[in-house]
C-alpha positions in Angstrom: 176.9 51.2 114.7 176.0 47.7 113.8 175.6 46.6 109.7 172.0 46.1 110.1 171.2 49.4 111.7 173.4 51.5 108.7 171.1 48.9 106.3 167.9 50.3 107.4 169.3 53.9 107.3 169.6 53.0 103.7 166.3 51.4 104.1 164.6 54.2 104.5 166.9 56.8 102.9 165.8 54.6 99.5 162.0 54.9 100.2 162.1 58.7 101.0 164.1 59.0 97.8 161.2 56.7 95.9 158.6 58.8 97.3 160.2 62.0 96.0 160.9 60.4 92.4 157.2 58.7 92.2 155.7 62.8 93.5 157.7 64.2 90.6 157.2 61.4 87.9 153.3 62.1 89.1 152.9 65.8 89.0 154.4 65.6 85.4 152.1 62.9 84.4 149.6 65.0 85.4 151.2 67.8 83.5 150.9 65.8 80.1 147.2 64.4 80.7 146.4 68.3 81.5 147.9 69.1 78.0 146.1 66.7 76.0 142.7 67.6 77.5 143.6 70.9 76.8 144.6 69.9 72.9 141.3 68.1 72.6 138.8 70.1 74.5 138.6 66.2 77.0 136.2 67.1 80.3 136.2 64.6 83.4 132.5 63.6 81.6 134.6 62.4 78.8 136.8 59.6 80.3 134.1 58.8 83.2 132.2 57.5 79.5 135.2 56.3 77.8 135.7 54.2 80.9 132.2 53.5 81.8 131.6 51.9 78.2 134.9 50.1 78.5 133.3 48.6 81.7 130.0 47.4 80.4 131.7 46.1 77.2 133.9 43.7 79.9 130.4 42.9 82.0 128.4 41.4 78.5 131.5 39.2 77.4 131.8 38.0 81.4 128.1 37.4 80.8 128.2 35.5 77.8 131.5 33.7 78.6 129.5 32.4 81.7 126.6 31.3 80.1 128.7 29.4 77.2 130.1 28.2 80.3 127.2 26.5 82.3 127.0 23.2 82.4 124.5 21.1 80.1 125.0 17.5 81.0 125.5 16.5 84.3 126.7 12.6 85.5 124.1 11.2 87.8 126.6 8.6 89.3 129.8 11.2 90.2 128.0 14.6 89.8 131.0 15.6 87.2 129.2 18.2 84.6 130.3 18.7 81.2 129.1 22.4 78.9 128.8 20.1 76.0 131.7 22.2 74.2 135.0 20.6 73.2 136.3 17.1 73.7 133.5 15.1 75.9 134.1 13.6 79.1 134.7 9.6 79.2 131.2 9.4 81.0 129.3 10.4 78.5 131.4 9.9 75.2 129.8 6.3 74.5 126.4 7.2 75.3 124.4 6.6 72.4 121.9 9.0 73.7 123.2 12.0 75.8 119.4 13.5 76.3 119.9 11.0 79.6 122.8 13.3 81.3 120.9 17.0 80.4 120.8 19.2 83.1 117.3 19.7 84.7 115.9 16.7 83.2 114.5 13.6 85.6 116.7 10.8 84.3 114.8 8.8 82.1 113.9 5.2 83.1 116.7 2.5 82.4 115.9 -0.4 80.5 116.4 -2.5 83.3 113.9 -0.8 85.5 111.1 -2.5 83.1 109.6 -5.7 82.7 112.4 -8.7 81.4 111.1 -9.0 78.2 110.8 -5.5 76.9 114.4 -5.2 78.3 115.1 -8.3 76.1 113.3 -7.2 73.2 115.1 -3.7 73.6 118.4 -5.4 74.0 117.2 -7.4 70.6 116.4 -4.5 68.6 120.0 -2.6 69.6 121.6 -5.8 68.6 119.5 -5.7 65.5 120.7 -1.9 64.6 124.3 -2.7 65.6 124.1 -5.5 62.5 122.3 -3.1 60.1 124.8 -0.6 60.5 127.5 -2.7 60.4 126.2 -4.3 57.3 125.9 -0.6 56.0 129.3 0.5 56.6 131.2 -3.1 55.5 130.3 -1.7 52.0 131.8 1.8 52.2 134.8 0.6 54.2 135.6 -1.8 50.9 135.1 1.4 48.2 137.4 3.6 50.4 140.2 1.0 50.7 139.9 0.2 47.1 139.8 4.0 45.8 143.0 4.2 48.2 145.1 1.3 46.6 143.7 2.6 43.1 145.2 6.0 44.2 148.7 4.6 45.6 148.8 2.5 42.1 148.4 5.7 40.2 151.2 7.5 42.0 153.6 4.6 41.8 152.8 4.4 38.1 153.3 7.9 37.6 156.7 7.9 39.4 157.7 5.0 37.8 157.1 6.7 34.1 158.6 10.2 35.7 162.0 7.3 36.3 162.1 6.0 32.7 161.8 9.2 31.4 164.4 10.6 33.3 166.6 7.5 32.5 165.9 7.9 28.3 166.8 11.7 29.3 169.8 10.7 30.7 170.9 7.9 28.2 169.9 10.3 25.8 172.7 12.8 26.8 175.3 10.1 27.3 174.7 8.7 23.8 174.6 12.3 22.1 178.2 13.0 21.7 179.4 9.4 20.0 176.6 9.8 18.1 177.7 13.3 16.7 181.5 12.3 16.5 180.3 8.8 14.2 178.7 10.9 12.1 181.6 13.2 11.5 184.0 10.2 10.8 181.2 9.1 8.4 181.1 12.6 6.6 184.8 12.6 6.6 185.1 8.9 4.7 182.4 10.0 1.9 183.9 13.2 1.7 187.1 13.0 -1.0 189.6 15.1 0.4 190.8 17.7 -1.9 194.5 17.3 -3.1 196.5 19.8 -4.7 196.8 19.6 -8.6 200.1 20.7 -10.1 
């Protein structure tokens, strides 16, 4: 007898003996559910509604996941979508107005599709709000930076107090003991020292 004939002996020796074990692991699976319908007073009914309610639940969040999921804006050039949730696409990041890439919307009319000068004077009055804002932000930008450097000049200050403190502290301690030991030499010269009398 050749190795791979005694191998799928085994073979199917090993599944026979799987079948047996998974027959007997069943029947007493069985044996427990049986028990605790029993305890409880469970019907079929029962768990055909447990699991009937646990299947609808899954249908309305597969629902609603899908239509969080639909797409809102949509790039005319590539046909790439975007659901308008989380970080946005390069497309459509440094659009100034995004109502141009909504879904089911005829793109609106591009500047350059009109006459030259109300593309100029368009062009004009962008360049115009660009300033403006910029103007309006130049402002703010010099309050924040200065409220910053007042901040960092604060906390340098403070831990540059916390340091000399810490130094008197420590000078303090160092000083303490010659200070205690003069004084007791001091005492000791005022002090007469008491000599016996005969």
């Amino acid at each position: 007898m050749s190795r791979l004939t005694a191998l799928k002996k085994q073979i199917a020796a090993l599944e026979a003996q799987a079948e047996r074990i998974a027959k007997e692991e069943m029947s007493s699976a069985i044996a427990k559910v049986k028990g605790i319908m029993a305890e409880f007073n469970l019907t079929v009914e029962h768990l055909t509604q447990a699991v009937a309610g646990k299947r609808a639940a899954t249908k309305t969040k597969a629902k609603s996941r899908k239509a969080a999921s639909a797409a809102k804006y949509a790039d005319p050039k590539t046909g790439k979508t975007w659901t308008g949730v989380g970080r946005a696409p390069g497309w459509i990041a440094e659009a100034k107005n995004r109502d141009v890439f909504l879904v089911g919307k005829p793109p609106a009319a591009a500047p350059s599709a009109k006459s030259p000068a109300t593309a100029k004077k368009a062009t004009a009055k962008t360049a115009k709000a660009v300033k403006v804002a910029k103007k309006a932000a130049k402002p703010l930008a010099k309050k924040a930076v200065a409220s910053v450097k007042k901040a960092s000049k604060a906390e340098g200050a403070s831990v540059a107090t916390k340091k000399k403190s810490a130094g008197k502290k420590a000078a303090a301690k160092k000083v303490a003991p010659k200070a205690v030991a003069s004084k007791r030499a001091a005492v000791a010269q005022v002090e007469p020292t008491a000599t016996p009398t005969a």
